[in-house]
C-alpha positions as CSV (number, residue, x, y, z in Angstrom):
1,X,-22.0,30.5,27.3
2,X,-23.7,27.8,29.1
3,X,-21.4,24.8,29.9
4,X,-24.6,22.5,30.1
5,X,-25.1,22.5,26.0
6,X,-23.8,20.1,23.7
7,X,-21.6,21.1,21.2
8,X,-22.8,18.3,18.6
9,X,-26.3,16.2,18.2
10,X,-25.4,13.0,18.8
11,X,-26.9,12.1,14.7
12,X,-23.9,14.5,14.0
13,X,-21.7,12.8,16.0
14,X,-23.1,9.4,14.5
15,X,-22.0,10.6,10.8
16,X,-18.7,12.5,12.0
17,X,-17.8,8.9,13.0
18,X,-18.9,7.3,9.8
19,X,-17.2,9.8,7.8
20,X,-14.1,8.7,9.7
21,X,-14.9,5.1,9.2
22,X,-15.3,5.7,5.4
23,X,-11.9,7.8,5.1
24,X,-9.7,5.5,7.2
25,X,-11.1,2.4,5.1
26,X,-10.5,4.9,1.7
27,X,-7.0,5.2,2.7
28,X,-5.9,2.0,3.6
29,X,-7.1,0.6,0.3
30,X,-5.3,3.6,-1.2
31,X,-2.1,2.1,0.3
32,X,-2.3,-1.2,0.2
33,X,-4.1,-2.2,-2.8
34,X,-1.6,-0.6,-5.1
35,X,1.4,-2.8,-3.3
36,X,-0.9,-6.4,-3.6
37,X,-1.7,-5.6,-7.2
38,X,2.2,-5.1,-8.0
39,X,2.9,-7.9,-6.1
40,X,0.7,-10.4,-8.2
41,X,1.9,-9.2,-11.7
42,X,5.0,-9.2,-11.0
43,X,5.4,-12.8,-10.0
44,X,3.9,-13.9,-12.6
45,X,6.0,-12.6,-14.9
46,X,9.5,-13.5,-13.5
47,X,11.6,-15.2,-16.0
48,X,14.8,-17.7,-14.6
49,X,16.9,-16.9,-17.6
50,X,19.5,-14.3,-15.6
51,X,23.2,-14.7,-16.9
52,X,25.7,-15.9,-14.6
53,X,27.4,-13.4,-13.0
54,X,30.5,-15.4,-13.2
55,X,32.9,-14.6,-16.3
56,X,35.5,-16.9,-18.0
57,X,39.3,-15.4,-18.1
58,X,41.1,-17.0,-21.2
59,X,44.9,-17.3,-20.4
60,X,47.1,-15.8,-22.9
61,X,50.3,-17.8,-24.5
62,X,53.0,-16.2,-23.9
């Protein structure tokens, strides 16, 4: 083996890189996009009409 040779042509190494790029960039949209899209529905359907969580004991006669 000569230790002198390159291992990759540097337009190989070019679209290693790319490739890289492109599947980093893939799977940060992959993660992220999903939450932002939740995010914006959901607020825009929130609705203020929750019940109290507070109850009312009626006092019996005795």
């Amino acid at each position: 083996m000569n230790s002198n040779s390159q291992s990759a042509n540097p337009t190989a190494t070019y679209s290693h890189r790319l490739a890289d790029l492109v599947g980093t960039a893939i799977a940060l949209l992959t993660l992220t996009l999903p939450l932002f899209v939740i995010a914006h529905y959901s607020s825009d359907n929130v609705q203020n009409n929750q019940q109290p969580l507070t109850s009312e004991l009626h006092k019996s006669s005795e």
